[in-house]
PDB file of N, H, CA, C and O in Angstrom:
ATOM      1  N   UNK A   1       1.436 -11.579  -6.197  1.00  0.00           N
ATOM      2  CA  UNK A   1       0.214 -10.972  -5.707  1.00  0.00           C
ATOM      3  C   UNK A   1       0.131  -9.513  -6.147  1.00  0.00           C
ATOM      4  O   UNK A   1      -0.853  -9.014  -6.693  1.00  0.00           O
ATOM      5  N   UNK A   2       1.121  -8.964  -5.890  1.00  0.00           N
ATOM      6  H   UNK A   2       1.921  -9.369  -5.446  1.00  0.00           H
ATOM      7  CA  UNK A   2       1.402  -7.276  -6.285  1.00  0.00           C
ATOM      8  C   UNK A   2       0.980  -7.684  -7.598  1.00  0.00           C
ATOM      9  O   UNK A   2      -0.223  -7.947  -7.586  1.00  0.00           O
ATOM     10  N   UNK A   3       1.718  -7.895  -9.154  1.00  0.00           N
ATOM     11  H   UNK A   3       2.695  -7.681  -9.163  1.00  0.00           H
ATOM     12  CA  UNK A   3       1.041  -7.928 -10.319  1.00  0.00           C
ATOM     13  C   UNK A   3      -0.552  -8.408 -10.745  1.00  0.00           C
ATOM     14  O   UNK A   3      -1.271  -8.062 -11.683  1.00  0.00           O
ATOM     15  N   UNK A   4      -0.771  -9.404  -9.573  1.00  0.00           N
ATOM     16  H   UNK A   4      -0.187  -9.686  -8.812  1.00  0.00           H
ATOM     17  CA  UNK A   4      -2.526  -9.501 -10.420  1.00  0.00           C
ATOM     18  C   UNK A   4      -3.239  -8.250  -9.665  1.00  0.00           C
ATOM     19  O   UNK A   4      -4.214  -7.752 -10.228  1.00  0.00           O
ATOM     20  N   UNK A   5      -2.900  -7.829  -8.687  1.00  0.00           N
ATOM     21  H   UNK A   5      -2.108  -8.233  -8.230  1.00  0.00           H
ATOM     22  CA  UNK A   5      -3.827  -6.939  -7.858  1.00  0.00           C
ATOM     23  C   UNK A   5      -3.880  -5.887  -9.024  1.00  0.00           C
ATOM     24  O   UNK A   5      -4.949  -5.491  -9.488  1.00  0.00           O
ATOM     25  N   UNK A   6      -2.800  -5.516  -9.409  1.00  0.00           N
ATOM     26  H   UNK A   6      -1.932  -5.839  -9.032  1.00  0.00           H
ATOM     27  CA  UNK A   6      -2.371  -4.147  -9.902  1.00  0.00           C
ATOM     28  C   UNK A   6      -3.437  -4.534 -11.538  1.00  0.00           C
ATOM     29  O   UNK A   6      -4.260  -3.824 -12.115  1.00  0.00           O
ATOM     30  N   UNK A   7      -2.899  -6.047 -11.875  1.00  0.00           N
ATOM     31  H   UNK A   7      -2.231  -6.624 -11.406  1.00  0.00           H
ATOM     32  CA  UNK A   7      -4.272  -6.336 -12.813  1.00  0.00           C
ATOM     33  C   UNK A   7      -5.799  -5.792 -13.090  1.00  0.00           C
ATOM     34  O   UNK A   7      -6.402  -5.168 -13.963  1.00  0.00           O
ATOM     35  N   UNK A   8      -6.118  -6.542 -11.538  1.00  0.00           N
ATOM     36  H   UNK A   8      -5.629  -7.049 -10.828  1.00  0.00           H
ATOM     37  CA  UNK A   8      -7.153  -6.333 -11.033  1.00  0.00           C
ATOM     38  C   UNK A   8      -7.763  -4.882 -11.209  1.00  0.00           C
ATOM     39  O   UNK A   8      -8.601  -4.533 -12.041  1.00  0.00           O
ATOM     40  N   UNK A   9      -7.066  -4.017 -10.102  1.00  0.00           N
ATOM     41  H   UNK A   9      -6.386  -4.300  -9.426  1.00  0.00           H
ATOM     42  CA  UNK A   9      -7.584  -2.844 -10.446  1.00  0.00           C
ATOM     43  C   UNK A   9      -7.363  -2.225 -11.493  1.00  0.00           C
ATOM     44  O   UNK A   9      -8.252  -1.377 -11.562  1.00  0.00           O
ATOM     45  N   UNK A  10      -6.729  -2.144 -12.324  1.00  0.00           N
ATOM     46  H   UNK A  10      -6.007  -2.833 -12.268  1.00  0.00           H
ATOM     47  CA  UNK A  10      -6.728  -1.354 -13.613  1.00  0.00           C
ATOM     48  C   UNK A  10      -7.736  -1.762 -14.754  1.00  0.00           C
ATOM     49  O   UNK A  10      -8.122  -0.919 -15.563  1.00  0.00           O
ATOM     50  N   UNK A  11      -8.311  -3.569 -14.819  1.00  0.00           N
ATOM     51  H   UNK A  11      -7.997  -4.254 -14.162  1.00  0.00           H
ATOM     52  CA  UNK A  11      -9.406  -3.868 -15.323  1.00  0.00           C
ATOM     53  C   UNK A  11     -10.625  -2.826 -14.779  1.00  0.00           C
ATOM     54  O   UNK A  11     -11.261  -2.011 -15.447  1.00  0.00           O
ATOM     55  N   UNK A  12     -10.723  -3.108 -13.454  1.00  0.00           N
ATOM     56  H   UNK A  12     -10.207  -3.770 -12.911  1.00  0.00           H
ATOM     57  CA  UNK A  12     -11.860  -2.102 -13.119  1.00  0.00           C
ATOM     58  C   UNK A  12     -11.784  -0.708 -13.465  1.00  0.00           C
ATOM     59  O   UNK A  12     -12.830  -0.061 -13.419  1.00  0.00           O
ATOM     60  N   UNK A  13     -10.782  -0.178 -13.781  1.00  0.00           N
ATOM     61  H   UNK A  13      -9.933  -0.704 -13.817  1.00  0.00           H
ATOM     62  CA  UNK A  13     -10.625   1.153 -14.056  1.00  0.00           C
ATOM     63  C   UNK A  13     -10.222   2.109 -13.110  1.00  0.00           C
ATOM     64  O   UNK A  13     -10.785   3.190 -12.939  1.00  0.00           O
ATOM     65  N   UNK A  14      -9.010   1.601 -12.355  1.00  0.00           N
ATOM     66  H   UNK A  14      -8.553   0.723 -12.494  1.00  0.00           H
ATOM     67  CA  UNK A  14      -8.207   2.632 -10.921  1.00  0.00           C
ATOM     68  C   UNK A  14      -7.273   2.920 -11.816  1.00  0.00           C
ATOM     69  O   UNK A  14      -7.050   2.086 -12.693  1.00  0.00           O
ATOM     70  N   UNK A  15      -6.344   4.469 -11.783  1.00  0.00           N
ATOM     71  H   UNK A  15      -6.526   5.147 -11.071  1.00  0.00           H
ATOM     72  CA  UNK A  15      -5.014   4.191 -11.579  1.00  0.00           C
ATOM     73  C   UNK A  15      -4.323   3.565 -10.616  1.00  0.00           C
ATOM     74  O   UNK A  15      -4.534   3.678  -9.409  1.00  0.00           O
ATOM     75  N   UNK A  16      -3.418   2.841 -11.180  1.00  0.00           N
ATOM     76  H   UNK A  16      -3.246   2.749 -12.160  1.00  0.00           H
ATOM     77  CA  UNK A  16      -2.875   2.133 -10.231  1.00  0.00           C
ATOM     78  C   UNK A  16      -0.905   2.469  -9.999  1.00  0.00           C
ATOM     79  O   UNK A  16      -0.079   2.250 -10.886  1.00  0.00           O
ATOM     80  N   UNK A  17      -0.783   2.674  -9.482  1.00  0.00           N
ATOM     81  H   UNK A  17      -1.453   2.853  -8.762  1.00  0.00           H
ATOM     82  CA  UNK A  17       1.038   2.836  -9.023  1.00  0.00           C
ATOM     83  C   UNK A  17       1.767   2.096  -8.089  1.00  0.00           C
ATOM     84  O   UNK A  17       2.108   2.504  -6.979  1.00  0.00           O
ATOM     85  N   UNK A  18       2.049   0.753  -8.677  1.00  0.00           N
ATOM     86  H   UNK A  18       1.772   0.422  -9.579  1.00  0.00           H
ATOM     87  CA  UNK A  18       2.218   0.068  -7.608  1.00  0.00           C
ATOM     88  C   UNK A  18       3.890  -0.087  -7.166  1.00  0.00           C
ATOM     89  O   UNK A  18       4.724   0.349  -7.959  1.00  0.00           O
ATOM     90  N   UNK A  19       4.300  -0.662  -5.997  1.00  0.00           N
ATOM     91  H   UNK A  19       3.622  -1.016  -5.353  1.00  0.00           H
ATOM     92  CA  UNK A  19       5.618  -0.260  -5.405  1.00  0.00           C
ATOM     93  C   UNK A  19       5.750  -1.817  -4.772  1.00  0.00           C
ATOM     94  O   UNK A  19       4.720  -2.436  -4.504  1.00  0.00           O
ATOM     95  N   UNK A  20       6.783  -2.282  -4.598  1.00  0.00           N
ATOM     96  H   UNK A  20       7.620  -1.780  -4.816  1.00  0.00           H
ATOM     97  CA  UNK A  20       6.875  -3.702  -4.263  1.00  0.00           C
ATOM     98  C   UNK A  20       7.654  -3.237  -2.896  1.00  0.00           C
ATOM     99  O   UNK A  20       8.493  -4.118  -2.708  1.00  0.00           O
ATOM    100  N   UNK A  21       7.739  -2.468  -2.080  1.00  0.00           N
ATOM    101  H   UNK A  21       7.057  -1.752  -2.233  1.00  0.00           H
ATOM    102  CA  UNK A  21       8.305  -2.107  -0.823  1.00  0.00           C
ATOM    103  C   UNK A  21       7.490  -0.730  -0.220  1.00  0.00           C
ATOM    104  O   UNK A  21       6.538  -0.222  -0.812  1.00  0.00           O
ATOM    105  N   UNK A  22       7.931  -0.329   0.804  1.00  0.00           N
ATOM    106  H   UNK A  22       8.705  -0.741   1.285  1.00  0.00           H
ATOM    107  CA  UNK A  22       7.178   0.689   1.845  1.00  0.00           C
ATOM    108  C   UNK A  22       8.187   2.056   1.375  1.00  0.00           C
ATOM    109  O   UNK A  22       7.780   3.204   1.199  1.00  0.00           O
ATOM    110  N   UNK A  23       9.601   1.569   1.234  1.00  0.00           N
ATOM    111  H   UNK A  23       9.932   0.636   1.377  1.00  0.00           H
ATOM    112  CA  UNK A  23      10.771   2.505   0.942  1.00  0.00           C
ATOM    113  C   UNK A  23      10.087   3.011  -0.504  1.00  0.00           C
ATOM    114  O   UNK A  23       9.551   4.118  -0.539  1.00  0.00           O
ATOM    115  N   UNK A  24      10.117   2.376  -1.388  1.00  0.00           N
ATOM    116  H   UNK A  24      10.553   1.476  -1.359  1.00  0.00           H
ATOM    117  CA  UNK A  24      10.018   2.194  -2.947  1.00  0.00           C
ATOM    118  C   UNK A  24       8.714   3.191  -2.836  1.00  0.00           C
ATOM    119  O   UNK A  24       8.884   4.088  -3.662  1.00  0.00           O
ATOM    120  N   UNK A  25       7.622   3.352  -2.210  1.00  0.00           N
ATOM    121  H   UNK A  25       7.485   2.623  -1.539  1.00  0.00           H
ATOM    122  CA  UNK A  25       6.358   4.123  -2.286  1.00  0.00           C
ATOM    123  C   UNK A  25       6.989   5.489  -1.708  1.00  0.00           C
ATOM    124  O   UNK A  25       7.142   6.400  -2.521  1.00  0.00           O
ATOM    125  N   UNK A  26       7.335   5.685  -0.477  1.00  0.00           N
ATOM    126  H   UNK A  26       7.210   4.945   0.184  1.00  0.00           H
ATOM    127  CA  UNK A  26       7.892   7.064   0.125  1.00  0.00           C
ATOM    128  C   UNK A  26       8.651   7.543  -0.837  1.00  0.00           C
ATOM    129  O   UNK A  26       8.479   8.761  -0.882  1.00  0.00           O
ATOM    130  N   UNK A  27       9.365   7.207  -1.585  1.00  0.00           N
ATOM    131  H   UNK A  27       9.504   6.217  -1.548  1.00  0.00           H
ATOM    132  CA  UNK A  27      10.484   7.743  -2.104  1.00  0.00           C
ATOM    133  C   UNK A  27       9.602   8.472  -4.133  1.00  0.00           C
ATOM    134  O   UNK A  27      10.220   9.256  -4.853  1.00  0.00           O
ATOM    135  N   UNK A  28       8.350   7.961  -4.452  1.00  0.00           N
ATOM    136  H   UNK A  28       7.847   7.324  -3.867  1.00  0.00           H
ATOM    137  CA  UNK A  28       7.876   7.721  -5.734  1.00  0.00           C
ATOM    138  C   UNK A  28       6.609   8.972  -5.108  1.00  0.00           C
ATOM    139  O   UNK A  28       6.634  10.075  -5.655  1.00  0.00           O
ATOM    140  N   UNK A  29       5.883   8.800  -4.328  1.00  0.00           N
ATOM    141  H   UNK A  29       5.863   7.904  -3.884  1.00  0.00           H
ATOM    142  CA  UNK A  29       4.474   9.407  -3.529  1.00  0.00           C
ATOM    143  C   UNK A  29       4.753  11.199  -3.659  1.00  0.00           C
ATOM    144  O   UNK A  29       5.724  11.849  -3.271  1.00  0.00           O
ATOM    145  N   UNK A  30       3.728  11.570  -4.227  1.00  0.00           N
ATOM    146  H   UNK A  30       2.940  11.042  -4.541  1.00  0.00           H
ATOM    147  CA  UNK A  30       3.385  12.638  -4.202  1.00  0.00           C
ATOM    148  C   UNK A  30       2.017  13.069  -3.496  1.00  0.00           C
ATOM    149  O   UNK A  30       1.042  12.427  -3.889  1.00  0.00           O
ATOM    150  N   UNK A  31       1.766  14.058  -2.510  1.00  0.00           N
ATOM    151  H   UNK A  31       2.558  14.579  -2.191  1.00  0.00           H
ATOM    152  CA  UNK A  31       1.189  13.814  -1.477  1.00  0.00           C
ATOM    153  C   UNK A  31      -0.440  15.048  -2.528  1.00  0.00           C
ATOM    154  O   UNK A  31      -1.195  15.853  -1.982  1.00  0.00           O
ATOM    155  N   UNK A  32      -0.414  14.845  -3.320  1.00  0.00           N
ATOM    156  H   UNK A  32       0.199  14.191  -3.763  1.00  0.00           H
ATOM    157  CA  UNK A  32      -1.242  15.618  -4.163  1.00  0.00           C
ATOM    158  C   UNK A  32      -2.530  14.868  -4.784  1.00  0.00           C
ATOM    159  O   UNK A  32      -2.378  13.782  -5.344  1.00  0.00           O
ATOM    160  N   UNK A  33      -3.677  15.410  -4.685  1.00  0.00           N
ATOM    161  H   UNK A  33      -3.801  16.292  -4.231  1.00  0.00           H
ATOM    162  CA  UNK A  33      -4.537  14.277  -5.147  1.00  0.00           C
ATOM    163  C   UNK A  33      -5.573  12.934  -4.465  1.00  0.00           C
ATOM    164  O   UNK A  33      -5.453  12.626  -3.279  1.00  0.00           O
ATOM    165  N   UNK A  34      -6.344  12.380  -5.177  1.00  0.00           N
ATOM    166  H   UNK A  34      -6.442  12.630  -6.140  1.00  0.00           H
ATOM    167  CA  UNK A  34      -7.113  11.408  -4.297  1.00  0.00           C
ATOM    168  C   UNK A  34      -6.098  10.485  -4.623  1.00  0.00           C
ATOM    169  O   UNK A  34      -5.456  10.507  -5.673  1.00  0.00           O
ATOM    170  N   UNK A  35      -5.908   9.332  -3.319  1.00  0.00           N
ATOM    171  H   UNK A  35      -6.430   9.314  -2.466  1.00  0.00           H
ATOM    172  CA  UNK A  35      -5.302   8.257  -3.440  1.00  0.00           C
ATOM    173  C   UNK A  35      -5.752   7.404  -2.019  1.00  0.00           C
ATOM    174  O   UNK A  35      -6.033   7.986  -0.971  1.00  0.00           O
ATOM    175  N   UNK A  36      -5.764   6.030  -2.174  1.00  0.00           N
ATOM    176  H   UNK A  36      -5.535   5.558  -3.025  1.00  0.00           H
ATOM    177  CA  UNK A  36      -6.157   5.138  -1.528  1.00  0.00           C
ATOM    178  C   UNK A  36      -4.477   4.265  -1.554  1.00  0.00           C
ATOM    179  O   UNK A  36      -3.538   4.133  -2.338  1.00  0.00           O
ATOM    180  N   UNK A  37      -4.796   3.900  -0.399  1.00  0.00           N
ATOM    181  H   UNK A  37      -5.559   4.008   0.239  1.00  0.00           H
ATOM    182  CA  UNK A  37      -3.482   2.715   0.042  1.00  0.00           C
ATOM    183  C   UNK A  37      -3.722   1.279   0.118  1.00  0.00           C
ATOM    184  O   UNK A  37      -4.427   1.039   1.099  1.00  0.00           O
ATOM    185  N   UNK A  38      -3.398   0.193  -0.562  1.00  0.00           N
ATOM    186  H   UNK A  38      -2.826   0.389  -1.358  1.00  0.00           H
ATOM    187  CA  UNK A  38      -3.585  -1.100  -0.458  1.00  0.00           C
ATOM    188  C   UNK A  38      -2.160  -1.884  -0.380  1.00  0.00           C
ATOM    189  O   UNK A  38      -1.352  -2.237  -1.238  1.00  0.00           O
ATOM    190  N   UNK A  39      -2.238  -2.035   1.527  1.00  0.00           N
ATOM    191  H   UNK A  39      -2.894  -1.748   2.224  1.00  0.00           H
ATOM    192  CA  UNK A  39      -0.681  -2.300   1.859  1.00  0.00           C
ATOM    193  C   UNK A  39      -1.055  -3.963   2.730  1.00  0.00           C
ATOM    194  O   UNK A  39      -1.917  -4.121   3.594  1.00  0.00           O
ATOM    195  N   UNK A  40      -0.338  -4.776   2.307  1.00  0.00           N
ATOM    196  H   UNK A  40       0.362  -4.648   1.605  1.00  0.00           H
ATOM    197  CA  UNK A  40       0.478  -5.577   2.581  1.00  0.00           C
ATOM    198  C   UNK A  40       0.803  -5.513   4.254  1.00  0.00           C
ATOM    199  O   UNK A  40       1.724  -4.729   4.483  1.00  0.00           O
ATOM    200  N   UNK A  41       0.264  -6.150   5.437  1.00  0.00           N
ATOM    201  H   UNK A  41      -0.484  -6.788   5.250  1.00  0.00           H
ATOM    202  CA  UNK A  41       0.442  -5.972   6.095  1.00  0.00           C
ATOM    203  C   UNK A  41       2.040  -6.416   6.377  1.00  0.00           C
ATOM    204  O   UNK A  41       2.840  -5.644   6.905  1.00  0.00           O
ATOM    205  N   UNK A  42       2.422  -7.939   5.892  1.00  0.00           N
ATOM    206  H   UNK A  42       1.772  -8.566   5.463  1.00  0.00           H
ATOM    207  CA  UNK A  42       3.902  -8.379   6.258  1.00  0.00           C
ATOM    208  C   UNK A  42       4.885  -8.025   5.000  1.00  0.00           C
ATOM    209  O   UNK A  42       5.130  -9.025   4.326  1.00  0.00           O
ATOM    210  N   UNK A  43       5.523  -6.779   4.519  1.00  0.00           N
ATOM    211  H   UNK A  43       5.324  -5.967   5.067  1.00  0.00           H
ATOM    212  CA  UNK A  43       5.688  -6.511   3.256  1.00  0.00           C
ATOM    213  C   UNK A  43       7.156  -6.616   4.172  1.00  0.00           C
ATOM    214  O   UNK A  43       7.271  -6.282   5.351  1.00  0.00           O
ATOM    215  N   UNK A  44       8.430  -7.278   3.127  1.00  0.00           N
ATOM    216  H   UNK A  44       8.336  -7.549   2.169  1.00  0.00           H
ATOM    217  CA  UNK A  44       9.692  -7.262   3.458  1.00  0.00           C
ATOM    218  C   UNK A  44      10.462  -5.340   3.640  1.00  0.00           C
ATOM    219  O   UNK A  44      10.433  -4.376   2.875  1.00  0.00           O
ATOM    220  N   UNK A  45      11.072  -5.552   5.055  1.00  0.00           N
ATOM    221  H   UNK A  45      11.095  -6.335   5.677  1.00  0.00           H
ATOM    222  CA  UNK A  45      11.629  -4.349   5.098  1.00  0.00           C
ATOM    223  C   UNK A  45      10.589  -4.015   6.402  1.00  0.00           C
ATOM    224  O   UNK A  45      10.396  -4.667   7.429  1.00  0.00           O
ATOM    225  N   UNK A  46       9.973  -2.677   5.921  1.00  0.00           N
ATOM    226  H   UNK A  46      10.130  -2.147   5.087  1.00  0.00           H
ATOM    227  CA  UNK A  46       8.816  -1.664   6.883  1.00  0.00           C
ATOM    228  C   UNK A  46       7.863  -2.057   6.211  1.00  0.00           C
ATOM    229  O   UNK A  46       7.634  -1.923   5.009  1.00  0.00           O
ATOM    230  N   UNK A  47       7.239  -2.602   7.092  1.00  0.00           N
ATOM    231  H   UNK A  47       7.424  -2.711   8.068  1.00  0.00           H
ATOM    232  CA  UNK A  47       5.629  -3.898   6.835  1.00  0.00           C
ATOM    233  C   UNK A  47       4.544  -2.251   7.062  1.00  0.00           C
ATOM    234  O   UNK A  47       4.790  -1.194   7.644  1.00  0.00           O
ATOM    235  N   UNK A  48       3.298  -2.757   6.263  1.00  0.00           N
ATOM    236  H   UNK A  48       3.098  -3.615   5.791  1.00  0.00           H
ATOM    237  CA  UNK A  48       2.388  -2.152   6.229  1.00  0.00           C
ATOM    238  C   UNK A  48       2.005  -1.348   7.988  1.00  0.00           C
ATOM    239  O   UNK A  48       1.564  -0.209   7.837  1.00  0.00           O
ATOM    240  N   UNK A  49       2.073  -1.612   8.908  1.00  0.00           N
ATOM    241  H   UNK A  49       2.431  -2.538   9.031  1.00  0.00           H
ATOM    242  CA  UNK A  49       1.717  -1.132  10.110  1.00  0.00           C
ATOM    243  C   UNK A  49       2.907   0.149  10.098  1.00  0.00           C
ATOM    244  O   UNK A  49       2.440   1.284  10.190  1.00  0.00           O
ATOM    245  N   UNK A  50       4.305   0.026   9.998  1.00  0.00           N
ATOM    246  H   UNK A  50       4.684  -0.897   9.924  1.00  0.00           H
ATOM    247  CA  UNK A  50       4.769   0.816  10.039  1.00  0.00           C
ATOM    248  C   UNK A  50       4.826   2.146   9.037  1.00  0.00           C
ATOM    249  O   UNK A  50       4.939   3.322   9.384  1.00  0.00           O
ATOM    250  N   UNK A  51       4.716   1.611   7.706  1.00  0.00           N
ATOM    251  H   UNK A  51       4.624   0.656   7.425  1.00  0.00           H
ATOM    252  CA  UNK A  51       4.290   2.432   6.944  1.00  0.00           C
ATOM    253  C   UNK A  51       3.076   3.454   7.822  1.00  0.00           C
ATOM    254  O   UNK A  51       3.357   4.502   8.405  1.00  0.00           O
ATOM    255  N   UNK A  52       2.058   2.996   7.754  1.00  0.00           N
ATOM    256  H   UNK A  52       1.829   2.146   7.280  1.00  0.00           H
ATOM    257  CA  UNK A  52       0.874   3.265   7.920  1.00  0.00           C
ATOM    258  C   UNK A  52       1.574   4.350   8.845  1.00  0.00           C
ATOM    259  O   UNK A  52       1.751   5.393   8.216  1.00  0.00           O
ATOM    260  N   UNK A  53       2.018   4.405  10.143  1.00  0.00           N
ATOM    261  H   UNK A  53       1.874   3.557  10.654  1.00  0.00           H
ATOM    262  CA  UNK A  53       2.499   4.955  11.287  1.00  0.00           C
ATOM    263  C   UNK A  53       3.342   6.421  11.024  1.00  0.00           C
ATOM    264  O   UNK A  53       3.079   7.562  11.402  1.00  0.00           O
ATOM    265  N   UNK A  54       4.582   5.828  10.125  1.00  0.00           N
ATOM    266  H   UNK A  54       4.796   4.901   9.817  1.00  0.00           H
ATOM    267  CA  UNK A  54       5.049   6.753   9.349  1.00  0.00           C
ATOM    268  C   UNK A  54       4.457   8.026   8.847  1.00  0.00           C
ATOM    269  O   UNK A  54       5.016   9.114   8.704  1.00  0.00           O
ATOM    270  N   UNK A  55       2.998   7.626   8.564  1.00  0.00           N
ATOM    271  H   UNK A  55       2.544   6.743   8.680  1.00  0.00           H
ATOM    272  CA  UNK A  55       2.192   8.701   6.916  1.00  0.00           C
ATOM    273  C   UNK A  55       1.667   9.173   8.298  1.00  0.00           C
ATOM    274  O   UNK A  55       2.449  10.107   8.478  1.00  0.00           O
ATOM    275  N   UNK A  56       0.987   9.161   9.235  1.00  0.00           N
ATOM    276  H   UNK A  56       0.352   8.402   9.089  1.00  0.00           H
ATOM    277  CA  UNK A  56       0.617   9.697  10.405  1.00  0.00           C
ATOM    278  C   UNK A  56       1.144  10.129  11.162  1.00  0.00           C
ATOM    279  O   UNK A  56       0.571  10.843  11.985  1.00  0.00           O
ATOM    280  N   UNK A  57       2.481   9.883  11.214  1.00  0.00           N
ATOM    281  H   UNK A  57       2.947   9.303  10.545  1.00  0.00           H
ATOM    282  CA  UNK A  57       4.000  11.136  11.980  1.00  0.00           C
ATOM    283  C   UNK A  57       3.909  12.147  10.947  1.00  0.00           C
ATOM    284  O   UNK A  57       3.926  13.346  11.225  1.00  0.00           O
ATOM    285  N   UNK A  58       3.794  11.617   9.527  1.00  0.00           N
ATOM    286  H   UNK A  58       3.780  10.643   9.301  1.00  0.00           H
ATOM    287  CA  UNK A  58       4.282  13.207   8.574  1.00  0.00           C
ATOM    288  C   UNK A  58       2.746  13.818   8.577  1.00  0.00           C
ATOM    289  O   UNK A  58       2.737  14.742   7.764  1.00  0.00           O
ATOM    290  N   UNK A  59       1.578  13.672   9.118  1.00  0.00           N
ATOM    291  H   UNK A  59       1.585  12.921   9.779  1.00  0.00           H
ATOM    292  CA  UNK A  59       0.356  14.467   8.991  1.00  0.00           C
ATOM    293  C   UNK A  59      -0.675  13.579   7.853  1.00  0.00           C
ATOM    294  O   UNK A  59      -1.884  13.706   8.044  1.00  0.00           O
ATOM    295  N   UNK A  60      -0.293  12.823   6.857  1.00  0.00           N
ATOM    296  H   UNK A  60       0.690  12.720   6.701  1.00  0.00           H
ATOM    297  CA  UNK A  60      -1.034  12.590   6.347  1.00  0.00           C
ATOM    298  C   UNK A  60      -1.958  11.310   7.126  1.00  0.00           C
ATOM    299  O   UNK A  60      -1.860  10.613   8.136  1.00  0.00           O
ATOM    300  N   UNK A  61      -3.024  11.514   5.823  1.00  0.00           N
ATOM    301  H   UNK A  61      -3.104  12.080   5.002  1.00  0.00           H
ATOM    302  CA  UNK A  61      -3.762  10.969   6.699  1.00  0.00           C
ATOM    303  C   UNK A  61      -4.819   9.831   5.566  1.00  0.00           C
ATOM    304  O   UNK A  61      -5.968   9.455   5.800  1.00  0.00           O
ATOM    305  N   UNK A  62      -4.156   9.573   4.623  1.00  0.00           N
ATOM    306  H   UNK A  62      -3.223   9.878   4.432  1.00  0.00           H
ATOM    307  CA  UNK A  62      -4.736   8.135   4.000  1.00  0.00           C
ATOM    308  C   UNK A  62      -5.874   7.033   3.728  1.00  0.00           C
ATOM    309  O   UNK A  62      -5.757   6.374   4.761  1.00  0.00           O
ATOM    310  N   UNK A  63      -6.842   6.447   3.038  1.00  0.00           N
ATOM    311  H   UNK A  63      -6.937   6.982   2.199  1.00  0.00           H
ATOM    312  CA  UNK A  63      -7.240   5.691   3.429  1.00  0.00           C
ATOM    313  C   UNK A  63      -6.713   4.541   2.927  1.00  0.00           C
ATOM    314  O   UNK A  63      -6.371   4.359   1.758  1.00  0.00           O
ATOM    315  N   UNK A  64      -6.637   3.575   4.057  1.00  0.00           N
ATOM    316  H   UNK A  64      -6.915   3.724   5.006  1.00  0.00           H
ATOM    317  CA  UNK A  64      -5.771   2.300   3.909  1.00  0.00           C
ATOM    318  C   UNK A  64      -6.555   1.056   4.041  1.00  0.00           C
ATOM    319  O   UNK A  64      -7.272   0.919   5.033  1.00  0.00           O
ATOM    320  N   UNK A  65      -6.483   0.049   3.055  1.00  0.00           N
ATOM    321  H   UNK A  65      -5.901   0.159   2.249  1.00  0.00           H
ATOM    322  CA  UNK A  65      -6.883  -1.118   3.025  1.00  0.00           C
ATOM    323  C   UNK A  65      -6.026  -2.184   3.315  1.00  0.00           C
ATOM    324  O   UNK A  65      -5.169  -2.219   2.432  1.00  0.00           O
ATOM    325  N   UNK A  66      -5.875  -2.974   4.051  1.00  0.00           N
ATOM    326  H   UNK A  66      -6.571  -2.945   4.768  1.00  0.00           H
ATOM    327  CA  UNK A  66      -4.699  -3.725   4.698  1.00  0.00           C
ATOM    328  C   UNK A  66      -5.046  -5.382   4.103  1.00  0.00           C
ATOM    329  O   UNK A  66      -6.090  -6.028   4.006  1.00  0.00           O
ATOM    330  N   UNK A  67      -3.800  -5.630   3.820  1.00  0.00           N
ATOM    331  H   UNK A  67      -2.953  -5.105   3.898  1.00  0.00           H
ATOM    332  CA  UNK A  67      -3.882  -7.290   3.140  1.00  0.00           C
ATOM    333  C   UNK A  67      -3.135  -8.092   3.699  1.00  0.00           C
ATOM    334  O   UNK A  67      -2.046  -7.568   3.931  1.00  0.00           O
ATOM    335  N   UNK A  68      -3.192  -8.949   3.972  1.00  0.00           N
ATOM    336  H   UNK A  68      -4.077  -9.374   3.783  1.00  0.00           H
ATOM    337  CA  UNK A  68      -2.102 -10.036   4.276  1.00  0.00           C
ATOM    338  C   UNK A  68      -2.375 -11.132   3.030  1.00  0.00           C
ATOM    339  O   UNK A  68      -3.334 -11.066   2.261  1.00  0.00           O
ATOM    340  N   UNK A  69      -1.236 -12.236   2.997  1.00  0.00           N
ATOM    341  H   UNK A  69      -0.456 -12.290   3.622  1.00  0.00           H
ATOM    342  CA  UNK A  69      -1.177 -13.209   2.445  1.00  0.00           C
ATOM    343  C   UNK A  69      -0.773 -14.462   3.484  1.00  0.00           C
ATOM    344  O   UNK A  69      -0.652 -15.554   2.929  1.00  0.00           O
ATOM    345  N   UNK A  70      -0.561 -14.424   4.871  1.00  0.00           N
ATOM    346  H   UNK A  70      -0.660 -13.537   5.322  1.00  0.00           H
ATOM    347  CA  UNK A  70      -0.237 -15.406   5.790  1.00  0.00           C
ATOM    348  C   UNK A  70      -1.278 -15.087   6.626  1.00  0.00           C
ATOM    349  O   UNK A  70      -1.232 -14.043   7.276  1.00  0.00           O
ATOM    350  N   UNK A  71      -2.482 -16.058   6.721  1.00  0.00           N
ATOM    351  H   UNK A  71      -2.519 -16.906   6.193  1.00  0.00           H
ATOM    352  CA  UNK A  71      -3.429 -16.396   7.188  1.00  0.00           C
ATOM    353  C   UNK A  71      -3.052 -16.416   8.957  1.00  0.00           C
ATOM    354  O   UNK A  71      -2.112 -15.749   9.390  1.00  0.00           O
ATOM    355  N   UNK A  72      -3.694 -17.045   9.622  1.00  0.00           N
ATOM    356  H   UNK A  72      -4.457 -17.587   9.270  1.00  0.00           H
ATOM    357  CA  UNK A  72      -3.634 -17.473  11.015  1.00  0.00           C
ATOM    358  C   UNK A  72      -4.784 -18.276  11.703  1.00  0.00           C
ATOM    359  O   UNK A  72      -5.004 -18.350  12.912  1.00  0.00           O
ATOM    360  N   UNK A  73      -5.502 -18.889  10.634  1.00  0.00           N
ATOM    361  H   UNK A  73      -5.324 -18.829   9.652  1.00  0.00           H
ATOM    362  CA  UNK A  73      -6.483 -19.193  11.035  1.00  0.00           C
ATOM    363  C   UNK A  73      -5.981 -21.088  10.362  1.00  0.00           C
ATOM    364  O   UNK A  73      -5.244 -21.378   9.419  1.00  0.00           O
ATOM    365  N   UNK A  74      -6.742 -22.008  11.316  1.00  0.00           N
ATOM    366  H   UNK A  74      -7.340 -21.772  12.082  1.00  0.00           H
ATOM    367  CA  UNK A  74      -6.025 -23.627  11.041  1.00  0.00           C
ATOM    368  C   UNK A  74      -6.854 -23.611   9.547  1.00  0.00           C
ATOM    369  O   UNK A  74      -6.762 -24.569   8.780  1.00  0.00           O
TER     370      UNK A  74
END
């Protein structure tokens, strides 16, 4: 899912920087610049909610688009 998304938007014309973990982004993120978040709500490790929580203890303040891939609906 991470590789077609990252597809996806770069056809349309985003930069895109993508990170296959919550750790893997904190550790790469430079807090400089426009940037949008497209997180994975159940991501292995610190799932998108905590992330999210995290960037709002350190002040920032993000806009976040939230995804899942495990439905809940029959």
């Amino acid at each position: 899912m991470l590789r077609a998304l990252t597809r996806l938007l770069r056809g349309e014309g985003f930069e895109v920087c993508a990170h296959s973990s919550a750790v893997g982004f904190l550790e790469a993120w430079q807090p400089e610049g426009t940037a949008c978040l497209v997180l994975d709500v159940g991501m292995p490790g610190m799932d998108g909610l905590d992330l999210q929580r995290r960037l709002l203890f350190r002040g920032t303040a993000l806009p976040i688009v939230f995804l899942t891939g495990c439905g809940d609906i029959p």
